[in-house]
N, C-alpha and C positions, 0 to 999 in steps of 0.2 A: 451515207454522208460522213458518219464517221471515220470509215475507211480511207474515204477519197482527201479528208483535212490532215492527216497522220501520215508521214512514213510509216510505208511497210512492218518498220523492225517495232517503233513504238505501237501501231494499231495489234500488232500481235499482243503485245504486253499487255495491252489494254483489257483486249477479250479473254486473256489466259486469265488474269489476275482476277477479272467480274466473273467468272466462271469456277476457279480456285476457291472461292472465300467463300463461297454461297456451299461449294460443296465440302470444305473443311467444317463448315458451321454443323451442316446438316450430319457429317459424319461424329461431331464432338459430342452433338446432341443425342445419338444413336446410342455412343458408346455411355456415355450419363445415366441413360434410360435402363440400361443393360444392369450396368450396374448399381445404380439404386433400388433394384429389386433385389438384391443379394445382399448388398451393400449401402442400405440407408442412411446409417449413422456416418457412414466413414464419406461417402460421396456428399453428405450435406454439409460434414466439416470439410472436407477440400473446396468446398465453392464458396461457401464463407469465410473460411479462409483468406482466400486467394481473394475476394472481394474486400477483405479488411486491410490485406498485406496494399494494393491497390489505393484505398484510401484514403491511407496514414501517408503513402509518398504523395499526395495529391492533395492531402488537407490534412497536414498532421494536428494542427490546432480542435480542430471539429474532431478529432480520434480521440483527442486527450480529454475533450468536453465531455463527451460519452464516457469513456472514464469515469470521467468524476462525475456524472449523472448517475453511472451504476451502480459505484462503490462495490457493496459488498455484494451482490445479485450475483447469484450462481447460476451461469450459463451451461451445467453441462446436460441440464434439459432437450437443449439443441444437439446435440450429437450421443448423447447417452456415456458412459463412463468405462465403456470396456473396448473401446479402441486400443491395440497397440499392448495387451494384458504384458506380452512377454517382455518387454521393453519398462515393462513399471507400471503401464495406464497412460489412458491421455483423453483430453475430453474436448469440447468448445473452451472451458478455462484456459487448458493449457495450448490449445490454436491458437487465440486470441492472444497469447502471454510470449509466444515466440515470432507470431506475424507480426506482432507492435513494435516488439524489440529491436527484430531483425530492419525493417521498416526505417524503425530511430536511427539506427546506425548506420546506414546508408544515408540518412541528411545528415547525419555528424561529418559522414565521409566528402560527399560534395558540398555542403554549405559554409562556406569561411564564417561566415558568423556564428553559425551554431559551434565548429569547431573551437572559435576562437574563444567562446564560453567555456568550453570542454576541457581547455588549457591553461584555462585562468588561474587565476590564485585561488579564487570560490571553486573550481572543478576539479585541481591537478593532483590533490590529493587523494578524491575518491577515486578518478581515475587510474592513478595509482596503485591502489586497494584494489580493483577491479582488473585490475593486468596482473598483477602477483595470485591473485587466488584463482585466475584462469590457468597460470602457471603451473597451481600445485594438483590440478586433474591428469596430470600427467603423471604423478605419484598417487593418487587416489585409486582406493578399492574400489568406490563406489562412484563410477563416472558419469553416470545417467542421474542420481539423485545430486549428485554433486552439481554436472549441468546445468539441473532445474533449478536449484539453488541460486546458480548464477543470473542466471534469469532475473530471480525475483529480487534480486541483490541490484542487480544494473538497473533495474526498472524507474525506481524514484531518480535515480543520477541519469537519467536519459531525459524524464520528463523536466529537470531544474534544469540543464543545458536546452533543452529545444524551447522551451516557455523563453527564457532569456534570448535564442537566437531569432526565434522564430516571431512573435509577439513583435507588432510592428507599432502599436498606439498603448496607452492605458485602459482606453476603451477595448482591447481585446482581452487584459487582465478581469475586466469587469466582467466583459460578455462569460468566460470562462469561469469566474465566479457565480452567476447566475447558474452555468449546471450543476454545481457542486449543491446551490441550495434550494434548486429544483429538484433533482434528487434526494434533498432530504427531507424534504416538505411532502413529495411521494411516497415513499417511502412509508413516512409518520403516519400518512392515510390509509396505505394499502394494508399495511402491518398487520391493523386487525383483523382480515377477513383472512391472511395467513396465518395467523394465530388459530384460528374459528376450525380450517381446515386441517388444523394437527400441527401445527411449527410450534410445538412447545418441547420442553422433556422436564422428565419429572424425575430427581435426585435419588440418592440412596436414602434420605432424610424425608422424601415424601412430598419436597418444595416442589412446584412450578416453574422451572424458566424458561422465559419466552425468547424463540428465536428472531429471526428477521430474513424474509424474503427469498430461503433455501441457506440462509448461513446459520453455521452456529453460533451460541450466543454466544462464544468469547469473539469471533472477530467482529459477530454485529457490533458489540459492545465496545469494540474498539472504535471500530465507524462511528459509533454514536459519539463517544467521546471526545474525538477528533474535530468535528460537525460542532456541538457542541462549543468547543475554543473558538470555533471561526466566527459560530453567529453570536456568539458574546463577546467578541470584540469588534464586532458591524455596533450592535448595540452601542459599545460603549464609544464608538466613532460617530454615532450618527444619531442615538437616542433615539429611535423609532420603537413603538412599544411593542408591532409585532414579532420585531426580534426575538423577545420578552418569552413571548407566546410561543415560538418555537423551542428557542432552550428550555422552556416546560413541558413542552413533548416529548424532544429526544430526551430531555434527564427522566422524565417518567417511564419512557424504552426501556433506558438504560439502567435504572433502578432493576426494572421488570426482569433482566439477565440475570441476576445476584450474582455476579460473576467479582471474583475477590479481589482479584490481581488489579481488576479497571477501575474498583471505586480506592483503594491504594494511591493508582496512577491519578487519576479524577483530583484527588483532595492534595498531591503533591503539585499537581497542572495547576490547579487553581492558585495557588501559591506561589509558582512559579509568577502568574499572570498578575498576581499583586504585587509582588516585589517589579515586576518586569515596571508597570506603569507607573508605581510609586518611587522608585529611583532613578528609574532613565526617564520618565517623562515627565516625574511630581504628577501625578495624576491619583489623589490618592480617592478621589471617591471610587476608584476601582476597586481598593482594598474591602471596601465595606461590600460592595456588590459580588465582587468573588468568595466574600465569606457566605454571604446569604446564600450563596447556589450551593457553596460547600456544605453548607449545613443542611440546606433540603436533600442534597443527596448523602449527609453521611446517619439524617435520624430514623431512615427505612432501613439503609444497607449496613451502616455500622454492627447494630446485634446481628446481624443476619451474618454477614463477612467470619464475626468473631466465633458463630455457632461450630461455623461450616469447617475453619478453620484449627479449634482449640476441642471444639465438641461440647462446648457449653458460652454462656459468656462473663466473663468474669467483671468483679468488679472496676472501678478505678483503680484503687490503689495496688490490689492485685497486677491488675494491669502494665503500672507504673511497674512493678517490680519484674515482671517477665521479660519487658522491653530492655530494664538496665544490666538483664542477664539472658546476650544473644544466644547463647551454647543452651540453657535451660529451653529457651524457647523455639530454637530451631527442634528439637527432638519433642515437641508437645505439639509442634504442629501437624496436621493432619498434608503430606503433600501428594498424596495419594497416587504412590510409586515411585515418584522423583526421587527420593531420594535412596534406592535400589540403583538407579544408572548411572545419578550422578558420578558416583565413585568410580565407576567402571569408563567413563568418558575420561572422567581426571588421570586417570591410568593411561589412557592414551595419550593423552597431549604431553605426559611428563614422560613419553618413551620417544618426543619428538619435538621439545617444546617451542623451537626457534620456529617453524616454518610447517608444524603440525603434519597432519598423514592425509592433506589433504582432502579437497571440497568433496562433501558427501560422505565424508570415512567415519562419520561421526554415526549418521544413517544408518551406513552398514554393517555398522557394529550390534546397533539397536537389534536388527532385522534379522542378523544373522544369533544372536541370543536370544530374542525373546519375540521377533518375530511380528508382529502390527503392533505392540505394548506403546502405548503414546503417541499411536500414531506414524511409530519409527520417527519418531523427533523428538531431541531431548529437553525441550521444553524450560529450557534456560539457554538465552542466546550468545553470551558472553561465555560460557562454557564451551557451547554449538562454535561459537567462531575461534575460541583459542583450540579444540580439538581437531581440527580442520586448517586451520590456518597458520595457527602457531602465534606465536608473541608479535613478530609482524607484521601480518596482518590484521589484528587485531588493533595494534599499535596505528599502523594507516589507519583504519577504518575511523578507529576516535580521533584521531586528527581529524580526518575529513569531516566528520560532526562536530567538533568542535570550531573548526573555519568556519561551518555555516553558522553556528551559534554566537562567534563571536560578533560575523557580519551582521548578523540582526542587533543586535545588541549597538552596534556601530551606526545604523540605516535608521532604528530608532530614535535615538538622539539625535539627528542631523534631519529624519524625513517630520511629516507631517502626520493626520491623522490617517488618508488613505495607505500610509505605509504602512503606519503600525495595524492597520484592519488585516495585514497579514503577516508583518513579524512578530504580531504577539501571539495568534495560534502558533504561526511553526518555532516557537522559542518556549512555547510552553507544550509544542506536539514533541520535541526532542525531550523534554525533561518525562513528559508520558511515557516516552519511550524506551529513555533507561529505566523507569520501573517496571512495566510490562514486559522485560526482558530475562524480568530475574525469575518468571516461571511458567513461560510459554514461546511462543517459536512465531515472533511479531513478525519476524523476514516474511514468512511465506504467505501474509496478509498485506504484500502490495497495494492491491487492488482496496482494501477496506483502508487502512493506515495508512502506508508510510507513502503513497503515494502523493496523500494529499501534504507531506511534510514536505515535499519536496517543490511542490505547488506553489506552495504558501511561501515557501526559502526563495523560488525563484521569482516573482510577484512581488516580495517587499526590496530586492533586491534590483529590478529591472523597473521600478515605478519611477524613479527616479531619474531614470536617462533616457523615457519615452516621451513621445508628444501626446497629449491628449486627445486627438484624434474625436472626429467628427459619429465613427459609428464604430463598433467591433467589427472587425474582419478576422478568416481564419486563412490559415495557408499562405503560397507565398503571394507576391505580389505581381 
């Protein structure tokens, strides 16, 4: 019957095509089979992969959710971590960190509104930043570490452009919000029984710290930290006491890391977030609440911070007196290595200093001297980007932080309290983040930090010009 309703030329097509598909399937399937016996890890990262790349074009909203559901959760369980050895490594992390990317910038490419975000006064800076340092891998030793770089560098400026383009109600800001703190309410939970099975490491000093969920404790503890600004200003927008009850879980994680640099960040965030509410908003009983939290996290972490760092802990007044002499105290401090490479990067960037030796060169300097030492990262970011980048890059990149920082500052004052529920994390995750910068390598903690800064920048920014909508939705419409 089929035959006799179809011209000849069409009914062919018909049976070629139902006969085609059935047997390409069965052939795809064959060669899959073939090679997941040889090749497990690598054939389970190309299908997930290729399921993620898929989607993120298809529901980029619900990819970003996940995101921020995982945070710091290390996927390279899923593919194992010796993918690709000769090429650097590559895992499920780094699948998911190019599939996403790549993904984003294909809806940057065909969606006028997202691009139109991309161009903006809020995007054209970073953008900017992110076109010049693609640039300088063309001069770079080190193009693969540099690449990856880039990556982790475009990532949060992808997510604040597509939130903005893509986010069609305030209700999708919400929904999106809820995996941020679904993930961290899991997290809180799971933690221990990770903890129980060995996520811990134990110092040169004999201390405990606890990790999180396959991450180490400096980026959990950035995660926490992060997490932490967000649900303390739901709190202080909304007074609900379980809020309360969270910030006293992650700050008790986060305590548990003793990690130096985050309670530093921690007690300057917090400060940040009291000046924030008590000048742009007179909100001053914030001031007393961000002290309260500051001081439960600085009466565990502060002698501990001071051990770890000085080798004892000294008094007040002693104190007083190390702080008003930086040169004394930079050489008493314990930076354990850093300050062997420092000099050796500074060397580079003053034999290049307008436009640096290019993304990743900083890397390859590490690897090619001293070979894994740090991780091959220099573990001060502001160093990491003027040795690589040069003065302008460097000089973009804090503009483009600074536009986002001032637009909060601006969204504040003019929005309401659902606004500030996210301009005051990401205006206090940006001042976290210049101090976390000055002795570890926050960039390549996308996925735990800076992702959610970006989040949070584009959320208090896009509240304001959505309708409030009926339910969250993700993707397009």
């Amino acid at each position: 019957m089929l035959l006799r309703s179809h011209p000849d030329g069409v009914a062919r097509t018909v049976i070629v095509r139902d006969r085609l598909i059935p047997a390409a399937a069965l052939l795809m399937a064959v060669l899959l089979a073939s090679q997941m016996a040889e090749r497990p890890f690598l054939i389970s990262g190309l299908v997930m992969g290729s399921a993620l790349l898929a989607l993120t074009l298809l529901r980029p909203l619900l990819v970003v959710g996940l995101m921020l559901l995982l945070g710091p959760i290390d996927l390279s369980f899923l593919t194992g971590k010796s993918l690709f050895t000769g090429l650097g490594g590559l895992d499920m992390n780094g699948i998911r960190l190019i599939g996403i990317v790549v993904s984003f910038l294909g809806i940057v490419a065909v969606d006028r509104r997202v691009l139109k975000h991309a161009l903006s006064v809020h995007g054209r800076w970073y953008l900017a930043f992110l076109l010049f340092i693609t640039a300088t891998l063309v001069y770079s030793t080190a193009r693969i570490d540099g690449a990856r770089l880039l990556l982790k560098l475009s990532y949060p400026f992808l997510v604040f452009v597509l939130v903005q383009g893509v986010a069609r109600t305030r209700a999708d800001l919400e929904w999106l919000s809820r995996w941020a703190l679904a993930g961290a309410i899991t997290i809180s939970l799971i933690n221990p029984a990770y903890v129980l099975a060995g996520g811990y490491d134990v110092d040169a000093t004999g201390r405990l710290r606890i990790q999180g969920v396959g991450a180490h404790e400096n980026p959990f503890s950035f995660y926490l930290l992060i997490i932490l600004l967000f649900v303390l200003s739901r709190y202080l927008a909304r007074g609900k006491g379980w809020y309360l009850l969270l910030c006293a879980a992650l700050g008790g994680w986060l305590v548990m890391t003793l990690t130096r640099i985050t309670f530093a960040a921690a007690i300057v965030a917090l400060l940040g977030v009291a000046l924030y509410d008590a000048l742009i908003t007179r909100r001053y009983r914030t001031v007393v609440i961000a002290t309260l939290v500051g001081v439960g996290l600085a009466i565990p972490l502060a002698p501990i911070a001071l051990e770890r760092s000085l080798g004892y802990t000294p008094g007040l007044g002693e104190l007083v007196s190390l702080v008003s002499n930086p040169v004394d105290l930079y050489y008493k401090i314990n930076w354990q290595g850093r300050q062997l490479i420092w000099p050796v990067a500074l060397n580079a960037f003053l034999s290049s200093p307008l436009v640096g030796i290019g993304l990743g060169g900083s890397t390859g300097i590490l690897m090619s001297r001293w070979g894994g030492a740090l991780g091959g990262v220099l573990h001060n970011e502001y160093l990491r980007l003027l040795t690589d980048t040069g003065l302008i890059g460097t000089g973009l990149f804090a503009l483009a932080i600074a536009v986002w920082a001032g637009a909060l500052i601006k969204v504040g004052r003019e929005g309401g309290g659902p606004v500030r529920e996210y301009a005051l994390p990401a205006f206090a995750g940006i001042i976290s983040w210049a101090v976390l910068s000055i002795t570890d390598n926050v960039f390549d903690y996308y996925a735990a930090f800076t992702q959610y800064i970006g989040f949070f920048c584009a959320a208090a920014l896009a509240w304001g010009e959505l309708p409030e909508g009926p339910e969250a939705r993700s993707g397009y419409d």
